[in-house]
ChimeraX commands (.cxc) that place a marker at each C-alpha (Angstrom):
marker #1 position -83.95,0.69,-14.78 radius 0.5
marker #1 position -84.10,0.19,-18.12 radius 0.5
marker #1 position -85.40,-2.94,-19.78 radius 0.5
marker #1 position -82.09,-4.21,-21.35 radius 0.5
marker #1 position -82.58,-7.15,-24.60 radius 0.5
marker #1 position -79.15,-6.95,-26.12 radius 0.5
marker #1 position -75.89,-6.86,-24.91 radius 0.5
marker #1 position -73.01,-6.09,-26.55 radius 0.5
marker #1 position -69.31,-6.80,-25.99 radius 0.5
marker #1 position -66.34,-5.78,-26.51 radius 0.5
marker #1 position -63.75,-8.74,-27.33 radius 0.5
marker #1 position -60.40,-7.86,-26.59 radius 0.5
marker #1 position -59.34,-7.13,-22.53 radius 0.5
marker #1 position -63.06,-7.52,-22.23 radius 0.5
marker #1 position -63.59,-11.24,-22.66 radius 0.5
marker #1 position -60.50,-11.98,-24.45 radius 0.5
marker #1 position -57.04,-11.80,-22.15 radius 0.5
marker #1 position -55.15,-9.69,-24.70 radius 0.5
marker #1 position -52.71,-8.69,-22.56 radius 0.5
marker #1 position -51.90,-12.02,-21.27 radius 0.5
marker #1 position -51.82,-13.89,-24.85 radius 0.5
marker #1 position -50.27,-11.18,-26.17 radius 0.5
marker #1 position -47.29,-11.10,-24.25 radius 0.5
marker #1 position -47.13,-14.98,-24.61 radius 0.5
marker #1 position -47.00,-14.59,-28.17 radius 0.5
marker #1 position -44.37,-11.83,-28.29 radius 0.5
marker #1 position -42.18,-14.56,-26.35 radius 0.5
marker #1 position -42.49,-16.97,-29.27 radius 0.5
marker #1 position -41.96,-14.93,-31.75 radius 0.5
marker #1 position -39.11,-13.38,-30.15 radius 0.5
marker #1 position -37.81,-16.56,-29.48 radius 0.5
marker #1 position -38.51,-18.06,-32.51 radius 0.5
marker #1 position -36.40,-14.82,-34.15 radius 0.5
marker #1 position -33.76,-15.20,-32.26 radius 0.5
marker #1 position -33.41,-11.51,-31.52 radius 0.5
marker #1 position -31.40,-11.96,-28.16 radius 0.5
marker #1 position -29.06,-13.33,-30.08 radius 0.5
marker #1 position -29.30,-10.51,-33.04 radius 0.5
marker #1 position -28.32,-7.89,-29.91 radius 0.5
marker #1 position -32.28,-6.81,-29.43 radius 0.5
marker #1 position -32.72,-5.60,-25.50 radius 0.5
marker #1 position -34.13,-8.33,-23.11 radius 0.5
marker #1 position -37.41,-9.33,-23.57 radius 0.5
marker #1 position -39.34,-7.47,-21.05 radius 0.5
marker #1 position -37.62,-4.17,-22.49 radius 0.5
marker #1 position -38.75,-5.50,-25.73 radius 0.5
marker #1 position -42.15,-5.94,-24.59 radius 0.5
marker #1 position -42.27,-2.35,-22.95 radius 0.5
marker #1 position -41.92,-0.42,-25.45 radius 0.5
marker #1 position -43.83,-2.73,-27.85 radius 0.5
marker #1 position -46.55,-2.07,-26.15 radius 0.5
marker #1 position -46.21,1.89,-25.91 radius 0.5
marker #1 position -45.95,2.00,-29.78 radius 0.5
marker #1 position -48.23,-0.69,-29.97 radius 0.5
marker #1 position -50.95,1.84,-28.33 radius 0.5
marker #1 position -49.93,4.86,-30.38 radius 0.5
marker #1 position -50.15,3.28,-33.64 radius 0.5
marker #1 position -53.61,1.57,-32.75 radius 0.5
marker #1 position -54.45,5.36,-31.72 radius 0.5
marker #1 position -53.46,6.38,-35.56 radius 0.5
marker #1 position -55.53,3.78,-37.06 radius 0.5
marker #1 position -58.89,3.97,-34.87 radius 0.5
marker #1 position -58.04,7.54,-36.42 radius 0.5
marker #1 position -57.93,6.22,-40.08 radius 0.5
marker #1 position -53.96,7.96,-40.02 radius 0.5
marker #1 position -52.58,4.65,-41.09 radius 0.5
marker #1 position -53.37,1.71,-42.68 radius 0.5
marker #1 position -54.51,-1.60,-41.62 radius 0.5
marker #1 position -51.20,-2.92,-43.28 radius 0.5
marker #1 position -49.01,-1.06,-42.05 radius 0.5
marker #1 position -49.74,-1.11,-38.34 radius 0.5
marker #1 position -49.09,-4.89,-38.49 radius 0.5
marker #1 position -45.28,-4.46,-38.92 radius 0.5
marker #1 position -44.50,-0.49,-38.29 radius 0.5
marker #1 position -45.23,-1.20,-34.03 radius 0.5
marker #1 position -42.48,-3.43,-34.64 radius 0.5
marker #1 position -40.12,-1.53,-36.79 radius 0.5
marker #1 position -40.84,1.66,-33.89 radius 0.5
marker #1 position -39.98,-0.81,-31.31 radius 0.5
marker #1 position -36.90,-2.28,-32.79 radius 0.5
marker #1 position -35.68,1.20,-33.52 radius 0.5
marker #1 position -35.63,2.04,-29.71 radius 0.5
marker #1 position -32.92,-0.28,-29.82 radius 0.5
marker #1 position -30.41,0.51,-32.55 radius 0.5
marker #1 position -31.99,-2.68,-34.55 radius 0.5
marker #1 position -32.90,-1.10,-38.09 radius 0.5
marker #1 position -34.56,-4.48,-40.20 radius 0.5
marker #1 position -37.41,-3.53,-41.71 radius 0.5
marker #1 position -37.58,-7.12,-43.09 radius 0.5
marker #1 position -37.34,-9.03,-39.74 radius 0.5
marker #1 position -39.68,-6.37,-38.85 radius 0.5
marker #1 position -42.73,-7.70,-41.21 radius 0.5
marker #1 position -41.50,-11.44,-40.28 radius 0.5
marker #1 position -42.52,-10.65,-36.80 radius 0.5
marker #1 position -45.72,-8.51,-37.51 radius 0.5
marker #1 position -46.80,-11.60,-39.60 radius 0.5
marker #1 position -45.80,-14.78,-37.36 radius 0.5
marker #1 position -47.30,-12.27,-34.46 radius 0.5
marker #1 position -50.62,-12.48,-36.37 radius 0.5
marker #1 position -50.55,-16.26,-36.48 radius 0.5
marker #1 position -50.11,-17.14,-33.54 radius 0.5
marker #1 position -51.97,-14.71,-31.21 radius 0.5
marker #1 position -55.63,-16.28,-32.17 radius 0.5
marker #1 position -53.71,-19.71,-31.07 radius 0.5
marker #1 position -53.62,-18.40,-27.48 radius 0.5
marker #1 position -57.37,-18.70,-25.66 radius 0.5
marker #1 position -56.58,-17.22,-22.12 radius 0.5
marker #1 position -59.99,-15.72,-21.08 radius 0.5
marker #1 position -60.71,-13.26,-18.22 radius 0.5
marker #1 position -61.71,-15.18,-15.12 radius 0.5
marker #1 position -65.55,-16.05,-15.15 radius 0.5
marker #1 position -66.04,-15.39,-18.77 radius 0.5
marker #1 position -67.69,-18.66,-19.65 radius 0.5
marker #1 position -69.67,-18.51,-16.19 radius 0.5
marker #1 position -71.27,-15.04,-17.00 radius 0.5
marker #1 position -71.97,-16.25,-20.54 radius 0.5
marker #1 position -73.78,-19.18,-19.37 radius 0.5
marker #1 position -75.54,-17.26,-16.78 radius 0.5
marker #1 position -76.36,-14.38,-19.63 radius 0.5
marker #1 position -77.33,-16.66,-22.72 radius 0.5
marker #1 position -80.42,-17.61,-21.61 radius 0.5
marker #1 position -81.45,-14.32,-20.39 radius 0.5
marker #1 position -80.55,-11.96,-23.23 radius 0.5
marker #1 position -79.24,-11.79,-27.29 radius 0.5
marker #1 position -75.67,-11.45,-26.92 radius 0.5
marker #1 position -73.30,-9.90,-29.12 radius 0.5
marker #1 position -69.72,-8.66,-29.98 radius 0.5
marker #1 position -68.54,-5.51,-31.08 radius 0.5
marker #1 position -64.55,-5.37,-31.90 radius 0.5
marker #1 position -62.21,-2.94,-33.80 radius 0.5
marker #1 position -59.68,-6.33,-34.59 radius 0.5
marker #1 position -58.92,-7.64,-37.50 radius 0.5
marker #1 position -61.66,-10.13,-39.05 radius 0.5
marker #1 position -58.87,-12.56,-39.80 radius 0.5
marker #1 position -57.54,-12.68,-36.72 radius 0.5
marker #1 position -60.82,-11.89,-34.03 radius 0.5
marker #1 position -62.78,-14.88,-35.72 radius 0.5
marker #1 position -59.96,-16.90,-34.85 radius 0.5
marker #1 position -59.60,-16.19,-31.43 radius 0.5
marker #1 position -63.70,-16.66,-31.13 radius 0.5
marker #1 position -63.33,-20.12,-32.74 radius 0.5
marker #1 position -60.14,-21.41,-30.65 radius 0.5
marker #1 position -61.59,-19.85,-27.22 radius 0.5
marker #1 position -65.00,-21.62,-28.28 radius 0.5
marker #1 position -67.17,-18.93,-27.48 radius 0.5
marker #1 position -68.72,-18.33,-30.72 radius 0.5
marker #1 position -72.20,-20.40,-29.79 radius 0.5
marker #1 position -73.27,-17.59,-26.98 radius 0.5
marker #1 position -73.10,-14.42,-29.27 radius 0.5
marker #1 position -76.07,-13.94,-32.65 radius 0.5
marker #1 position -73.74,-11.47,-34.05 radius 0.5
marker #1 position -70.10,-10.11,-34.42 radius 0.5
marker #1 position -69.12,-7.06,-35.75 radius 0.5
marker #1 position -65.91,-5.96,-36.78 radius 0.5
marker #1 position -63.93,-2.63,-37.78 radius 0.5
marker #1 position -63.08,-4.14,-40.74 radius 0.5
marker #1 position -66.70,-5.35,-41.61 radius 0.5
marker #1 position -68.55,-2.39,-40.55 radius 0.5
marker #1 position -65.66,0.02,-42.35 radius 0.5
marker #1 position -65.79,1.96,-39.19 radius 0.5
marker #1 position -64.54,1.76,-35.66 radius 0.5
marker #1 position -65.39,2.49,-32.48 radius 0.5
marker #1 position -65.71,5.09,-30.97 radius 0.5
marker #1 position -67.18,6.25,-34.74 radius 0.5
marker #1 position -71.40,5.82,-33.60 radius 0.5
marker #1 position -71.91,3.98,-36.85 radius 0.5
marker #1 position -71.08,0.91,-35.81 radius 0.5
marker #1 position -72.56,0.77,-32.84 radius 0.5
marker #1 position -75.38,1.85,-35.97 radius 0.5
marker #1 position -74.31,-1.13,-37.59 radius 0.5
marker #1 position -74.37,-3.51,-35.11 radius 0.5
marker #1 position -77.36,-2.68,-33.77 radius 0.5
marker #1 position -78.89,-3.09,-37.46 radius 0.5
marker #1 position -77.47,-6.67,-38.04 radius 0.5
marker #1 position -78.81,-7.20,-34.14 radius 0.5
marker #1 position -82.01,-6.00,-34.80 radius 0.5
marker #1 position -81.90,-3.94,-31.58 radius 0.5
marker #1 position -82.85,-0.88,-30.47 radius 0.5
marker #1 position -80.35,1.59,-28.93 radius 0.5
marker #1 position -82.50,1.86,-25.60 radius 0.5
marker #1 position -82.63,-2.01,-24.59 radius 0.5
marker #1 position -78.92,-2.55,-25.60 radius 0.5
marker #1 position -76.09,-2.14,-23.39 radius 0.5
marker #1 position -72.69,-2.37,-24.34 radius 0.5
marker #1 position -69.95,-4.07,-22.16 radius 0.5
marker #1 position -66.28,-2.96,-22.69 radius 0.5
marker #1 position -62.72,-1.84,-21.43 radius 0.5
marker #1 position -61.77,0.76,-22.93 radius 0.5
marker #1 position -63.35,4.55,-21.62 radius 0.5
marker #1 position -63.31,6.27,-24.61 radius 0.5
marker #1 position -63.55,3.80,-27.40 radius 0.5
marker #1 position -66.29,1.23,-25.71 radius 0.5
marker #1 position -67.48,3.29,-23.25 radius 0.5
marker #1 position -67.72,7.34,-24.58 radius 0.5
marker #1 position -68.77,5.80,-27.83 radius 0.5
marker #1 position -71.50,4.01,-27.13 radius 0.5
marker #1 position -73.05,7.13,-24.64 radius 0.5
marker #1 position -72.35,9.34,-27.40 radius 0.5
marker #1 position -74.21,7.05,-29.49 radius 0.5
marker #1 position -77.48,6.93,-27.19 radius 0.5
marker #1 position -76.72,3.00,-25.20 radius 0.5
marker #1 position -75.80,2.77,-21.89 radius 0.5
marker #1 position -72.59,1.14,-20.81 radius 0.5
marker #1 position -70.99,-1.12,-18.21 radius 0.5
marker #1 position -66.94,-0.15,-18.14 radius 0.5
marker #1 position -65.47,-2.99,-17.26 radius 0.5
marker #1 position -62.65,-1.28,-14.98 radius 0.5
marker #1 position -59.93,-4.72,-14.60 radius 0.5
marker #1 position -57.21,-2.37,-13.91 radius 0.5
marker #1 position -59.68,0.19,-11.30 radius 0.5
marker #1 position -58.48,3.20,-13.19 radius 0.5
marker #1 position -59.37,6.74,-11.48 radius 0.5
marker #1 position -61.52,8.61,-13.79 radius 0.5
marker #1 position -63.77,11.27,-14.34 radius 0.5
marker #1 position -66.63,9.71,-16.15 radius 0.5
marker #1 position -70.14,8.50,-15.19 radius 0.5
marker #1 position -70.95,5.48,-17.15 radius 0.5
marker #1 position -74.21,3.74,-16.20 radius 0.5
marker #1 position -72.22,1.12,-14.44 radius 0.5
marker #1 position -69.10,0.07,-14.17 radius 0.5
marker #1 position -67.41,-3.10,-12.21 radius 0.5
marker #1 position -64.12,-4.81,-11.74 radius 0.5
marker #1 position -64.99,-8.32,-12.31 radius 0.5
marker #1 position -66.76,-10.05,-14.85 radius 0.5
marker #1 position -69.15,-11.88,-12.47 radius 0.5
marker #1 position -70.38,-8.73,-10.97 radius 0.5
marker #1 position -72.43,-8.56,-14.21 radius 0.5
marker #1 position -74.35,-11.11,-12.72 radius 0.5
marker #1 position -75.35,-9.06,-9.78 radius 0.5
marker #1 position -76.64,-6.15,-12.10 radius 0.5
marker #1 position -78.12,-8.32,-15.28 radius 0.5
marker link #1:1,2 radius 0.2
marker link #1:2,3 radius 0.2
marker link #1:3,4 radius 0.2
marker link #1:4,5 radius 0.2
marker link #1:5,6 radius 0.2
marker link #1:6,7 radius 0.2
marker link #1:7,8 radius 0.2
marker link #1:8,9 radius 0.2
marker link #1:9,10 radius 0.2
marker link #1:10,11 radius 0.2
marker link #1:11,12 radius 0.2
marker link #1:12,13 radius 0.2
marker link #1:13,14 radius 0.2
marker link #1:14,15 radius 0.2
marker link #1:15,16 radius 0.2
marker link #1:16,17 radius 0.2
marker link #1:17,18 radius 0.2
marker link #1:18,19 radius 0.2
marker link #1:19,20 radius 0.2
marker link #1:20,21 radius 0.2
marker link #1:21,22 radius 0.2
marker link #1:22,23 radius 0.2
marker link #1:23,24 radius 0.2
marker link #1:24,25 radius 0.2
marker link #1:25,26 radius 0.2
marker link #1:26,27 radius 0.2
marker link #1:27,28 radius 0.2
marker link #1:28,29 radius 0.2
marker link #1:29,30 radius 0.2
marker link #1:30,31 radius 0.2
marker link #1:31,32 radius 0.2
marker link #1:32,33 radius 0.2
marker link #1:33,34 radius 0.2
marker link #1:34,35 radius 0.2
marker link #1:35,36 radius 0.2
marker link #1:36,37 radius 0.2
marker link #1:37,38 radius 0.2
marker link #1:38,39 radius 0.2
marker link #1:39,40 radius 0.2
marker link #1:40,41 radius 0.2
marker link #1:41,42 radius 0.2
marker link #1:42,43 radius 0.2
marker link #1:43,44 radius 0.2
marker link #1:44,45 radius 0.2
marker link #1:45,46 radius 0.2
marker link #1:46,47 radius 0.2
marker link #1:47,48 radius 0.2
marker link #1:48,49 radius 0.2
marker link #1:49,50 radius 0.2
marker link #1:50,51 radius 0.2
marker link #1:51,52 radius 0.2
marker link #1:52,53 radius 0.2
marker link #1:53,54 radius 0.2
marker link #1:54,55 radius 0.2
marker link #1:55,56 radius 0.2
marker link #1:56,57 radius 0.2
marker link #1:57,58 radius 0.2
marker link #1:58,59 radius 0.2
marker link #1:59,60 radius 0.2
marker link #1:60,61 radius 0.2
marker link #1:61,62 radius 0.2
marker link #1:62,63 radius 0.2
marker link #1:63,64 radius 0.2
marker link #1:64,65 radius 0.2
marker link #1:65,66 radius 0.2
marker link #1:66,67 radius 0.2
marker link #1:67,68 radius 0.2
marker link #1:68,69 radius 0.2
marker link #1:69,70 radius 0.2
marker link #1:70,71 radius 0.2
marker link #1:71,72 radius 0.2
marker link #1:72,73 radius 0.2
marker link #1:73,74 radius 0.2
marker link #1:74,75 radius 0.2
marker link #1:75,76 radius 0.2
marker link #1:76,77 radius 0.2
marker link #1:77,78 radius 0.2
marker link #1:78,79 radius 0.2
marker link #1:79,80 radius 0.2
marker link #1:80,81 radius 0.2
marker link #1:81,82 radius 0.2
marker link #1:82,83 radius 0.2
marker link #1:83,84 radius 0.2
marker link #1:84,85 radius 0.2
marker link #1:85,86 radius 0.2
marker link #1:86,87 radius 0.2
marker link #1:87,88 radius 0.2
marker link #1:88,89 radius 0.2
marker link #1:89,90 radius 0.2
marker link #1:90,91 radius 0.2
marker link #1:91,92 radius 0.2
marker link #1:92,93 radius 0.2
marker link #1:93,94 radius 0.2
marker link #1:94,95 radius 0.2
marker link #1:95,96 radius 0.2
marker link #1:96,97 radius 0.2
marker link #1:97,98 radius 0.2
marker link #1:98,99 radius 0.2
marker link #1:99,100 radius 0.2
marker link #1:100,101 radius 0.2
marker link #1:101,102 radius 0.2
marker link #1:102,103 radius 0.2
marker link #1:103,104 radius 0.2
marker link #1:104,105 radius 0.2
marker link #1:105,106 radius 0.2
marker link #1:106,107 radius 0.2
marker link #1:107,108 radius 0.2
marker link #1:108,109 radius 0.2
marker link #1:109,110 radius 0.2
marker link #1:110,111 radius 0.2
marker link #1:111,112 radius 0.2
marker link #1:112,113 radius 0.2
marker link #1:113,114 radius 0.2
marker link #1:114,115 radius 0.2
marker link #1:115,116 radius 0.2
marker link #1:116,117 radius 0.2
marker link #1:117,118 radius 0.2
marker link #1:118,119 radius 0.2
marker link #1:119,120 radius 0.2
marker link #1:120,121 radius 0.2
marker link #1:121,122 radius 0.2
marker link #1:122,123 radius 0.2
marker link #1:123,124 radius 0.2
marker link #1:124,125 radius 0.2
marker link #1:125,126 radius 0.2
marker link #1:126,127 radius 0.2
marker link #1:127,128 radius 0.2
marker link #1:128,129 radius 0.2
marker link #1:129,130 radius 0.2
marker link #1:130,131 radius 0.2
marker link #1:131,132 radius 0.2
marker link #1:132,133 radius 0.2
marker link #1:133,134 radius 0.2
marker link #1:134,135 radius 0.2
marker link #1:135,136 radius 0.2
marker link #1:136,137 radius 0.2
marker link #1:137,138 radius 0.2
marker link #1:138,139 radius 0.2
marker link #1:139,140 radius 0.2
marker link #1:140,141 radius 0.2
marker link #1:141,142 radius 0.2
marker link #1:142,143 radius 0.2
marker link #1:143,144 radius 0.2
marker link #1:144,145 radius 0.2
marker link #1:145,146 radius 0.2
marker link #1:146,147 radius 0.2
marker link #1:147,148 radius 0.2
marker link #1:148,149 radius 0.2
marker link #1:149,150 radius 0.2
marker link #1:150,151 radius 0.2
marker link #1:151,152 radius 0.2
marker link #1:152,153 radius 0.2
marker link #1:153,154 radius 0.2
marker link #1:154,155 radius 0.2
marker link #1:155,156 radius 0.2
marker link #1:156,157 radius 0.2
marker link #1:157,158 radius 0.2
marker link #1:158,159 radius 0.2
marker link #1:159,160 radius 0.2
marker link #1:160,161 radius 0.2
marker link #1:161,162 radius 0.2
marker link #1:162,163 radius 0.2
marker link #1:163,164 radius 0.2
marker link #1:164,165 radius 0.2
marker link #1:165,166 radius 0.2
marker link #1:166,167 radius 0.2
marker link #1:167,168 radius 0.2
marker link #1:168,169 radius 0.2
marker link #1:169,170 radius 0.2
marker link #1:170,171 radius 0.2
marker link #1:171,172 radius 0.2
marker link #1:172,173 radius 0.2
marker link #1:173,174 radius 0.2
marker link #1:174,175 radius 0.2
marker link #1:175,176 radius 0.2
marker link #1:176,177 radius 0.2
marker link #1:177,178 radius 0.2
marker link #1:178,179 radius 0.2
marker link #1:179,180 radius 0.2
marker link #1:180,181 radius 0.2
marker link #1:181,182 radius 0.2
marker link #1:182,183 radius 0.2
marker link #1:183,184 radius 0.2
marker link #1:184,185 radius 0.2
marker link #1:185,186 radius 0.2
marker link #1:186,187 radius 0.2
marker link #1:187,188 radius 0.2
marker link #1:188,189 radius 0.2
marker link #1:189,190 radius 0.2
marker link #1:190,191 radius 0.2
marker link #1:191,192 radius 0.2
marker link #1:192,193 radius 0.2
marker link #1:193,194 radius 0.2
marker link #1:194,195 radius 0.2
marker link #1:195,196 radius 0.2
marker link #1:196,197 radius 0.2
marker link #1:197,198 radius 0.2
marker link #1:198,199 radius 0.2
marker link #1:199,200 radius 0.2
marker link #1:200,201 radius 0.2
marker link #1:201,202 radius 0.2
marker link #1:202,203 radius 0.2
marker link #1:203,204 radius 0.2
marker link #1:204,205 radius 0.2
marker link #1:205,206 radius 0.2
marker link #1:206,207 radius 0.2
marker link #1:207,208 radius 0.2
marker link #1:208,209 radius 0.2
marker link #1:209,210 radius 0.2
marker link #1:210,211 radius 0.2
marker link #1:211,212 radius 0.2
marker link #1:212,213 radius 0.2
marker link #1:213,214 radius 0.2
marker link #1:214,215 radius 0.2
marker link #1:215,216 radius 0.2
marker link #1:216,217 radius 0.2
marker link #1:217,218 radius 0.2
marker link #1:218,219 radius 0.2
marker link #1:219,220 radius 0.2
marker link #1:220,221 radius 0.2
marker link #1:221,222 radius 0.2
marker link #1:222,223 radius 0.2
marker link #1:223,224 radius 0.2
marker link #1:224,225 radius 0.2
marker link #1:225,226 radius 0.2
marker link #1:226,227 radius 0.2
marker link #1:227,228 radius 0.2
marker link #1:228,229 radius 0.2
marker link #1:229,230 radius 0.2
marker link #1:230,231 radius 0.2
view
């Protein structure tokens, strides 16, 4: 087995519950809107189809087919189209209340600060993340994780984003590492996951929703505390 030094994580639905704060925060800011009251769909109809042109839109950008500025309010303006509600306006209110208050929100993945205790001693940790810088440094800060990780990367920082190899380049520069005793620990198959083994690392897919699929990373677990069983 390889000697491993560095590892490096992904943030969001790795360590950070992004589906679980997200949806919290959609809630308030739906709320807060009043867009029941406007004639928008109930909220979990809202939230389902948020989250389909959420996905698409983040698909566009990892792409560079949009802008940074533009995904934060056009998932919103796709969604409120589904239903018949055309304000572009309320639109960007939402994208940019959306943005404030999601870092607020600090649900973790259960045994996140148990596997970083049991890894900081052992290893340099590190964080690799295509979020925005003003929002992912927030959610480090209110979740009060920074201490366990030397670096964090961002999209934004790097001006690339995964699955693009340079920065895992990047990172690994800042990190002082070497491709062959890092390992990066992530989500998502092709962005976390494909990218780093194109790059050269090996990878740990962290598989919280046990998806069937066709690729051989060099591990992969369901829980975050089986990564103290192989590290």
């Amino acid at each position: 087995m390889n000697t491993y030094q560095h590892l490096f994580f992904d943030l969001d639905k790795t360590i950070w519950d992004f589906d679980t704060n997200s949806h919290a925060t959609l809630l308030d800011v739906y709320t807060l809107l009043n867009l029941k009251d406007a004639g928008m769909a109930d909220f979990r109809e809202f939230a389902k189809q948020y989250e389909i042109h959420n996905m698409d839109l983040w698909a566009h950008y990892r792409e560079g087919k949009i802008e940074k500025e533009v995904l934060k309010w056009l998932r919103f303006e796709k969604t409120f189209n589904v239903f018949h509600y055309s304000n572009p306006e309320t639109a960007k209110k939402f994208g940019k209340i959306y943005l404030e208050i999601l870092p607020e929100k600090t649900a973790l993945f259960p045994d996140s600060i148990k596997v970083l205790e049991y890894l900081y001693p052992k290893y340099h940790l590190h964080l690799i993340t295509n979020g925005f810088d003003e929002v992912q440094f927030r959610k480090i800060e209110n979740t009060h994780i920074a201490h366990y990780f030397k670096t964090v990367t961002t999209s934004d920082e790097a001006g690339a984003k995964k699955p693009d190899g340079f920065i895992f380049s990047f990172a690994l520069a800042r990190a002082n590492a070497e491709k062959y005793h890092s390992l990066m620990i992530g989500d998502d198959l092709e962005v976390d996951i494909m990218g780093a083994r194109d790059y050269g690392m090996d990878q740990v897919f962290f598989n919280h929703d046990r998806l069937v699929h066709s690729l051989n990373p060099t591990f992969e677990i369901y829980t975050l505390k089986e990564l103290m069983e192989i590290l």
